[in-house]
N, C-alpha and C positions, 0 to 999 in steps of 0.2 A: 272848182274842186279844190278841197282841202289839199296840199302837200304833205308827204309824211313828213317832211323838214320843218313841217310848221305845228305838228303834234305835238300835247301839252304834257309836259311827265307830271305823271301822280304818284299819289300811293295811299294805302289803305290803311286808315289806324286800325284796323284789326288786327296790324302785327304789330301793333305796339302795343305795350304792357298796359299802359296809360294815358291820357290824350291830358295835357298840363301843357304849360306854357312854353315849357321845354323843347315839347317835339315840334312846335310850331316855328321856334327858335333854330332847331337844330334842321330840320325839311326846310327853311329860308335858306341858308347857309350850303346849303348841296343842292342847292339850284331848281329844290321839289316846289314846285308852286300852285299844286293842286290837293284834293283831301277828297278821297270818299271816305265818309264817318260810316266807318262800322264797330258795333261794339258787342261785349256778351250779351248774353240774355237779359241778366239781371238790371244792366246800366241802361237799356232803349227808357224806362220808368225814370232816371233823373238823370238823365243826357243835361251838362251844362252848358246852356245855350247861349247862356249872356258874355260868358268865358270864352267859350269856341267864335261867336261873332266879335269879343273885342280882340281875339288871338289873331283872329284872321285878317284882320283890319290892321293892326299894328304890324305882322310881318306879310302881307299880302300874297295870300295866299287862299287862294279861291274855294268855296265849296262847292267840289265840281258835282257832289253826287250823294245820297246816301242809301245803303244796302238797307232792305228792309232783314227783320230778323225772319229766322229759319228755323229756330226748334221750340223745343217745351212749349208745347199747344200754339204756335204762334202759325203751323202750314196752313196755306188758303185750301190748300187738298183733302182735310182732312174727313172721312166717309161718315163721318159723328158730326150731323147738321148743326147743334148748339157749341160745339169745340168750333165749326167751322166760321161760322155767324162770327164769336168771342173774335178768331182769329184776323177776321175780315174787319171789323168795327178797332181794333187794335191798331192794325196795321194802317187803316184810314186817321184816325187821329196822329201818329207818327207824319204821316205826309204831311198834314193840315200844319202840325207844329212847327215841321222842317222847312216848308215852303214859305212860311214867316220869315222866315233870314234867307230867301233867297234861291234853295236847291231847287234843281230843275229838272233832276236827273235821279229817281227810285230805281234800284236794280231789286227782283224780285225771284224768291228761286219758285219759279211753276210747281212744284211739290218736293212731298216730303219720300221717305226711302226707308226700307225695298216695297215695290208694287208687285203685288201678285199678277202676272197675266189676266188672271182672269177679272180683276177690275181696274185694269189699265183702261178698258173706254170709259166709266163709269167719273176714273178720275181723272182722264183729259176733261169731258163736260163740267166737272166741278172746276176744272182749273181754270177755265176758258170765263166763266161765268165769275170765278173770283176775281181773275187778272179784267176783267172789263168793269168793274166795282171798281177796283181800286184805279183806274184809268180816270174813269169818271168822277172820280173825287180829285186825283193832280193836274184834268184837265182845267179843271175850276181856277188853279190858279197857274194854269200856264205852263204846267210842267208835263216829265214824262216818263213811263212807266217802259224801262228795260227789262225783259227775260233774257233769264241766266241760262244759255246753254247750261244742261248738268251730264254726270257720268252714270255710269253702272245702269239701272234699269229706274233712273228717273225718266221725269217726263222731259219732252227735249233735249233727250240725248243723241238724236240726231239733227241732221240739218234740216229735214222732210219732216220729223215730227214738228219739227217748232216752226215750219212753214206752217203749216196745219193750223197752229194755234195761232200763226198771225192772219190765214184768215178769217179767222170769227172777227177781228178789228182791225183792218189796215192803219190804225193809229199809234199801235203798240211796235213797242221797237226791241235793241235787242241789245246786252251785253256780251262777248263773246269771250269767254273762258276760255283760251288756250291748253290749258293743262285738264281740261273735263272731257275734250273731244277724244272720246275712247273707238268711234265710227264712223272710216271715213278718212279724209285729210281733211288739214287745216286750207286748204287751197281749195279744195272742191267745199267747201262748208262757206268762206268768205265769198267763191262766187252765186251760191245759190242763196246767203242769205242778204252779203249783197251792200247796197244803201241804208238798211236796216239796222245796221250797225253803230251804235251812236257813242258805245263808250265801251273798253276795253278789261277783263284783268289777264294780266301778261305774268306769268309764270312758269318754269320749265317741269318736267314729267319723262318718266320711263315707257309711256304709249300700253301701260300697262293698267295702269290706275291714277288718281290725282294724288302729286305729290307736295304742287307748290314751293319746288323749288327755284332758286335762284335763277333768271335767265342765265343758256349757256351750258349748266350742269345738269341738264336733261340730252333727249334725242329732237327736239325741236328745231 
């Protein structure tokens, strides 16, 4: 069993402006020796790959992970089958590209928001069926496909909903968002989801909504 003394610090270029040779420079230097590549929308289309694996290589700094995108037509949930399809076929070349240099590790958010009640089952089966698509595509090289605990009335906004969807495939694992668990504790939620667990974003919150704050400057 892992130690938490032996857990790797990351951090997510999604809070930086811009991924340049800089922050690879400046995350060596503060002792950051991990990266999930996440970026806007616009940038998943010319992510530069040849830059980020000689950046990573020169201050050693590992790609522990990369978040797939989450908006403007990009959700696996989406109830419009040809948006869905686009979305699904998207998001599988992204893996294919990224597992070329190495990631191992896809966090993916189970759907998009707000669901109406009344096709909340309609869009767990869609999400189940997409996140097993896209499993089956990074299991091909090795990799693995995390769901994103989310908030408010997505899907897997509990501990029990996103049991649920692991089992359609005990293969799929699990990111756990600290700052999104709106139901529930963070302790009753780690032990029901458990080993499952494979990679973290740690962030602080008001128990009210996500806020992504700072560890510390929440009620966490």
């Amino acid at each position: 069993m892992t130690s938490s003394k032996n857990w790797e610090i990351g951090i997510s270029t999604g809070s930086l402006e811009q991924i340049t040779e800089r922050e690879f420079c400046d995350c060596s230097k503060a002792g950051i020796n991990n990266f999930e590549l996440s970026f806007k929308r616009e940038i998943y289309d010319s992510i530069p790959w040849t830059d980020i694996e000689k950046w990573s290589k020169k201050y050693n700094i590992n790609l522990w992970s990369l978040h797939l995108p989450f908006t403007d037509g990009t959700a696996i949930t989406s109830l419009d089958l040809l948006e869905r399809k686009k979305a699904i076929e998207y998001n599988s070349e992204i893996i294919k590209r990224a597992a070329d240099f190495g990631i191992k590790i896809f966090v993916v958010h189970p759907s998009d928001e707000p669901i109406n009640p009344i096709e909340r089952e309609e869009k767990f089966k869609i999400c189940c069926e997409g996140l097993n698509q896209l499993y089956s595509i990074a299991d091909t090289f090795g990799a693995e496909i995390a769901i994103e605990n989310l908030p408010r009335t997505c899907l897997a906004n509990t501990a029990d909903e996103l049991l649920k969807i692991l089992e359609t495939n005990d293969k799929l694992r699990v990111c756990f968002d600290t700052n999104h668990l709106l139901y529930g504790t963070h302790e009753e939620f780690i032990k029901k989801i458990n080993n499952k667990i494979i990679t973290l974003h740690v962030s602080d919150y008001d128990f009210i909504d996500e806020k992504h704050w700072f560890p510390g400057n929440g009620k966490i």
